[in-house]
N, C-alpha and C positions, 0 to 999 in steps of 0.2 A: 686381340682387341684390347686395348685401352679400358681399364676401370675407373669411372669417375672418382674424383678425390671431394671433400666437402668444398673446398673453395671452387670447385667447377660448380659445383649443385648451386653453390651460394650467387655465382658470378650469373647462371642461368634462373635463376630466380629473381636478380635485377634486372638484368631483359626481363624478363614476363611483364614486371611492375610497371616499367617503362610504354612495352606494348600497351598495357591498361589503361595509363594518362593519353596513350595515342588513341586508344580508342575512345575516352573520355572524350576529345578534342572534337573526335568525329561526328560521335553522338552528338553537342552542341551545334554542328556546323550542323546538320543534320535538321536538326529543330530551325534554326535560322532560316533555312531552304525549304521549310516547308512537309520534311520527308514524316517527321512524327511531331507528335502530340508532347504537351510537357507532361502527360501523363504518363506516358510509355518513358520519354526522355526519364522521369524519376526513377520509372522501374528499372530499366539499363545500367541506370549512376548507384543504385543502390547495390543491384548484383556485382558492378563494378568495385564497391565497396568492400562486400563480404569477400571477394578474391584477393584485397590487395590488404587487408587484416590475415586472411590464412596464408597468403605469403608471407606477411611480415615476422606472423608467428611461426612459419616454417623455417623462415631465414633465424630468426633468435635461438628457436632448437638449434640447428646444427650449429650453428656459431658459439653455442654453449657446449657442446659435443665436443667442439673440433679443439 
């Protein structure tokens, strides 16, 4: 099997990011339709938040590594 190299880590950690704003997008449509509250909507955008700061600082470690 195949070992990952840091540019695969780096290249799979922009997808994730990407999923995040997808999921961001949903969360609003989401609100719009009715499904939640902008109070829940905050809390989702926020957890969405502290995932896409721990990737970005995860992406700058290896990328400083590599």
């Amino acid at each position: 099997m195949r070992k990952s190299t840091e540019k695969d880590i780096i290249h799979f950690m922009h997808i994730s990011r990407g999923s995040l704003n997808e999921l961001e997008t949903a969360l609003y449509l989401s609100l719009d339709l009715g499904y939640l509250s902008e109070d829940v909507l905050n809390q989702f955008l926020n957890k969405c938040l502290d995932c896409k700061k721990l990737l970005n600082g995860f992406i700058k470690f290896i990328e400083r590594s590599y």
